[in-house]
C-alpha positions in Angstrom: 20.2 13.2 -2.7 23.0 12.5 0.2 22.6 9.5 2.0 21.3 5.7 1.5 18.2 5.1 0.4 16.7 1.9 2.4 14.2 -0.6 1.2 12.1 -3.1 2.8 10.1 -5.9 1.6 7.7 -7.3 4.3 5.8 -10.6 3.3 3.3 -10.9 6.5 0.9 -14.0 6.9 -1.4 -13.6 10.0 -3.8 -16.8 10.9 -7.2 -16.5 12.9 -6.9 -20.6 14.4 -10.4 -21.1 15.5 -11.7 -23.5 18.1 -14.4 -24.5 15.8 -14.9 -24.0 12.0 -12.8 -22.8 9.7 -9.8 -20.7 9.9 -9.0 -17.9 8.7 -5.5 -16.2 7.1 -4.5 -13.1 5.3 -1.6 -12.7 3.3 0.0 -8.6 2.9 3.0 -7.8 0.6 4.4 -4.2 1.5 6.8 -2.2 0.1 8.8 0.6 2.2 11.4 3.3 0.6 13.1 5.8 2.2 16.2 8.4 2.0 18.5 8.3 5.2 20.3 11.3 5.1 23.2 12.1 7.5 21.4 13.3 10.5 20.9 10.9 13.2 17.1 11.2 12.7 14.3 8.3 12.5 12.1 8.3 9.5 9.2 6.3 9.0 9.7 3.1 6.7 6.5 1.3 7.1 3.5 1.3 9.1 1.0 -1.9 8.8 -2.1 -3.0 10.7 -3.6 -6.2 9.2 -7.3 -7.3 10.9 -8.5 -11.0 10.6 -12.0 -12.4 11.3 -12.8 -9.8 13.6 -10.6 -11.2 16.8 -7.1 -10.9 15.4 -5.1 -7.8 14.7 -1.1 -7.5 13.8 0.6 -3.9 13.9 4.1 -3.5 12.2 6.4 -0.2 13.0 10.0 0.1 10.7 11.8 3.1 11.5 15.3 3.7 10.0 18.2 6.0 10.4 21.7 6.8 9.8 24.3 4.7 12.0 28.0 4.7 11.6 29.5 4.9 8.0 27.0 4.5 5.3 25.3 2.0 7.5 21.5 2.3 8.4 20.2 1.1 11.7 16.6 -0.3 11.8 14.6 0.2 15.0 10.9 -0.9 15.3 8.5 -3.2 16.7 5.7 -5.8 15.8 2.7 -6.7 18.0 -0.3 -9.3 17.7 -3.4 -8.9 19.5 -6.4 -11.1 20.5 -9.7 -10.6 21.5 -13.2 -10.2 20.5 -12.7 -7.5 18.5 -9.5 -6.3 16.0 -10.0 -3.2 18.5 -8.8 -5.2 21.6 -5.8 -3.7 23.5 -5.1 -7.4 24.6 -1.4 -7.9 23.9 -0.5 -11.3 23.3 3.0 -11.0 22.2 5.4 -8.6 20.9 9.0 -8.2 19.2 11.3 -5.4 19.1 13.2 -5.2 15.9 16.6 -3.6 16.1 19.3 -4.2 13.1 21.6 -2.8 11.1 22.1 -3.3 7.2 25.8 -2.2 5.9 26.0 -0.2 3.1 25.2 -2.5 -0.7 24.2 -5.3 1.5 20.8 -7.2 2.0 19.7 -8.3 5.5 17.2 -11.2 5.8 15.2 -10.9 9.0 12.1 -13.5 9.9 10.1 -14.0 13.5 6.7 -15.1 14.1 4.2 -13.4 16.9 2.1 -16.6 18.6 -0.8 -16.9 20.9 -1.5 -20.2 22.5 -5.3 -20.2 24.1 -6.6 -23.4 25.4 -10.2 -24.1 26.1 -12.9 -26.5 26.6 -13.0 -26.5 22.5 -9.4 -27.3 22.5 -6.2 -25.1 21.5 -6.8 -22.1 19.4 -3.1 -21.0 18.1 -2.8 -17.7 16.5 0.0 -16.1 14.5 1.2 -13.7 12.9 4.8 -14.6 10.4 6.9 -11.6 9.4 9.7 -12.0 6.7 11.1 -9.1 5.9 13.8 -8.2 3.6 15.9 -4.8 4.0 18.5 -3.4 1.0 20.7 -0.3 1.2 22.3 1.0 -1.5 23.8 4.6 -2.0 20.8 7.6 -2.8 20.3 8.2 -6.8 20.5 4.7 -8.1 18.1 4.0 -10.9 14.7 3.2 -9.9 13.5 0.1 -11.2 9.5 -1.0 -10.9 8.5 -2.2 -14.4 6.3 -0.3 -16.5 3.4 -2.5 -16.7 3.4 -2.7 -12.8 3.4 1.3 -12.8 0.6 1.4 -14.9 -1.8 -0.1 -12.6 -1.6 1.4 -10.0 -4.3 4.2 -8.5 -3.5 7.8 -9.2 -4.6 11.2 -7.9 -4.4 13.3 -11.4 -4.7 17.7 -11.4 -1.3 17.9 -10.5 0.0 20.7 -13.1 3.7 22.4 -13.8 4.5 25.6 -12.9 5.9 27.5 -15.5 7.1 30.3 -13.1 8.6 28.4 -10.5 9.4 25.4 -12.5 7.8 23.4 -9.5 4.8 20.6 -9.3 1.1 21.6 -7.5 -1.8 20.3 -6.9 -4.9 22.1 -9.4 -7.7 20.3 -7.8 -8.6 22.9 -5.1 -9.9 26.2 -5.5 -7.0 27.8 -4.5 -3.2 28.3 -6.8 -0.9 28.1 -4.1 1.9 30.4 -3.6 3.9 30.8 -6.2 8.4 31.5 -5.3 7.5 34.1 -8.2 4.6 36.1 -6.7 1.2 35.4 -6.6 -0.3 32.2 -7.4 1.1 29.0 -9.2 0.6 29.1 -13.3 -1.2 25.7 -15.3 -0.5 27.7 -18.6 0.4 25.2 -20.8 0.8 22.3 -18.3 -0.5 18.5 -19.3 -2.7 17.1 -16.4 0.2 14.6 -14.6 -1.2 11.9 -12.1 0.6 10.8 -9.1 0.9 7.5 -7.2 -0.7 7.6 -3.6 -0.3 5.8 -0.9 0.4 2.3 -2.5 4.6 1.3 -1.9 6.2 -0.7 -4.6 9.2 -2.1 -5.4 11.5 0.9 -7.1 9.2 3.5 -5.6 10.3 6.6 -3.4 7.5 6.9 -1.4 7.2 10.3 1.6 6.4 12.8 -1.0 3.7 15.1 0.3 1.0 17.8 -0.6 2.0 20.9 1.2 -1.3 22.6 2.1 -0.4 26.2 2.3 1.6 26.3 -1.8 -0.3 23.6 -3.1 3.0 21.7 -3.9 4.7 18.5 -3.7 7.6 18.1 -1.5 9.6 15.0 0.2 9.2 14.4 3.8 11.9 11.2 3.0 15.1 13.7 3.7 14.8 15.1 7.6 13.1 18.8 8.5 10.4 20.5 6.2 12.6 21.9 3.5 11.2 25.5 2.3 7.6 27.2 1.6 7.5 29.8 -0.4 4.3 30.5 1.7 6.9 30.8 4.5 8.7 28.8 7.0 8.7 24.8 6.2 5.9 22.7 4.4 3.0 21.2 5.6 2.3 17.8 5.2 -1.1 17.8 7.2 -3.9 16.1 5.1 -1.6 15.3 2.6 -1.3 11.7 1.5 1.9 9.6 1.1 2.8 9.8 -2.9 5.1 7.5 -4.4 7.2 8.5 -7.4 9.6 6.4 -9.6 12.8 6.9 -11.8 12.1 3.7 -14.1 13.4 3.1 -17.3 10.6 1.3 -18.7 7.7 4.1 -18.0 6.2 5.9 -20.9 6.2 9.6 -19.6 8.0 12.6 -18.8 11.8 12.8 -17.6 13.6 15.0 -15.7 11.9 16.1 -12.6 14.1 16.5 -9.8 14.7 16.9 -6.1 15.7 20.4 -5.1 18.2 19.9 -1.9 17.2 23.7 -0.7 13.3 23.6 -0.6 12.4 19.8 -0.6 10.6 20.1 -3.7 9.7 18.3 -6.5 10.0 20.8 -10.2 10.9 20.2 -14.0 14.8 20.8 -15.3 13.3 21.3 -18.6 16.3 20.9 -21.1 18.9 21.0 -18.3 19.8 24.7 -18.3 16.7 26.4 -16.9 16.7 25.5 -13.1 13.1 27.5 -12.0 12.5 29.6 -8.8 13.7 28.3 -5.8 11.6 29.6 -2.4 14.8 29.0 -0.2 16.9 31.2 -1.6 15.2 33.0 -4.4 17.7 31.7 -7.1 17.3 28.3 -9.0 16.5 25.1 -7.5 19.6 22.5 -7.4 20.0 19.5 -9.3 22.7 18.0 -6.9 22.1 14.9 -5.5 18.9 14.0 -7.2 17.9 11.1 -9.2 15.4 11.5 -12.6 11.8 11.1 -11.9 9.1 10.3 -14.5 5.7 11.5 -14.1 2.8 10.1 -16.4 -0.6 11.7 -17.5 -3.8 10.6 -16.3 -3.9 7.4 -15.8 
């Protein structure tokens, strides 16, 4: 896949300083992954909203995109509100975050959000500490996670092979999608593969999404909507945010791939039998994508 693929590791401590009684903290470790392709387009990186004691709320906002010559430019912007409820619109401080990590590099970046409240109880100080660590290296590097890591994570399972198309869809509605082929999507002879949602890690590829109208999986992670066979682009509306992985140390199946033409997510099988591709109506394309492994239910 063309481009840099970004990571960001965002260790977030938020406090809840209380007139009287105790405090109270929460601690968050998150994990964003995305591909920056060559369009100057912003993708989403990482979104996080952490509530505290009912009074104290931080909001997080990453965005990154292409900027220059293999360098990635990241714009976003971190808030802490206080009030009596997490739900307050009462801004007490905000940062906007713009950097730019150079291509193999790592880029350290740390600020805390205060509010400083004083009162006939005395002085209530309330923060919210951001460290966050962003990495680019070049798209199609080895994923690394660690198997035991992988295999604890929650899973959405029914997701089935396509032997027509090749491609990956979802079995767990009453519907079989749209096949490139014709017709609906086959589960002949498919195991029952389960799928990371919504839960970054580090060495995962997270933006892969449920298109509504094929029943397939696609990645959001590369700019536009790729290619339906239903028509037009996919859909990622009511689709979560699944996270795949290239690791070495998983015990599953290899050699799912990114298809450059339709966004998609299908199975090279033995390296010479390259599917249905919806763009184009010939095979998908290997080019540019990594190995993913997908696991059975889990």
């Amino acid at each position: 896949m063309a481009g840099q693929r970004l990571t960001v590791r965002a260790a977030i401590e938020v406090l809840d300083d209380e007139f009287a009684g105790h405090d109270v903290r929460e601690h968050e470790l998150r994990f964003g992954d995305v591909i920056v392709g060559n369009d100057d387009v912003p993708l989403e990186l990482l979104t996080n909203v952490i509530r505290v004691d009912g009074e104290v709320r931080s909001e997080l906002e990453l965005y990154a995109r292409r900027d220059g010559d293999a360098q990635v430019h990241i714009d976003g912007i971190a808030r802490l509100f206080e009030g009596s409820t997490t739900n307050t619109t009462d801004l007490e401080e905000s940062r906007v975050i713009s950097l730019t990590v150079p291509l193999s590099q790592t880029v350290d970046h740390s600020f805390r959000l205060e509010n400083h409240e004083s009162s006939e109880f005395g002085r209530s100080e309330d923060y919210a500490q951001f460290d966050l660590q962003f990495r680019n290296v070049p798209a199609g590097v080895t994923l690394t996670s660690g198997g035991s890591l992988y295999a604890t994570l929650p899973k959405q399972d029914q997701w089935r092979f396509c032997h027509k198309c090749h491609g990956l869809w979802f079995a767990g509605h009453d519907t079989a999608g749209r096949c490139p082929r014709g017709g609906g999507h086959s589960l002949d002879g498919s195991g029952n593969y389960a799928l990371v949602d919504g839960v970054n890690f580090s060495g995962g590829q997270p933006n892969w999404r449920f298109c509504q109208r094929c029943q397939g999986l696609w990645f959001s992670g590369a700019g536009g909507s790729g290619s339906c066979p239903a028509g037009g682009g996919h859909s990622r509306e009511g689709s979560g945010n699944y996270v795949l992985t290239g690791d070495g140390g998983i015990d599953g199946q290899y050699g799912w791939r990114w298809c450059q033409y339709c966004s998609g997510l299908w199975f090279s099988d033995d390296g010479f039998v390259y599917g249905r591709c919806p763009k184009h109506g010939n095979e998908h394309s290997i080019v540019g994508s990594g190995s993913y492994v997908l696991t059975g239910q889990i």
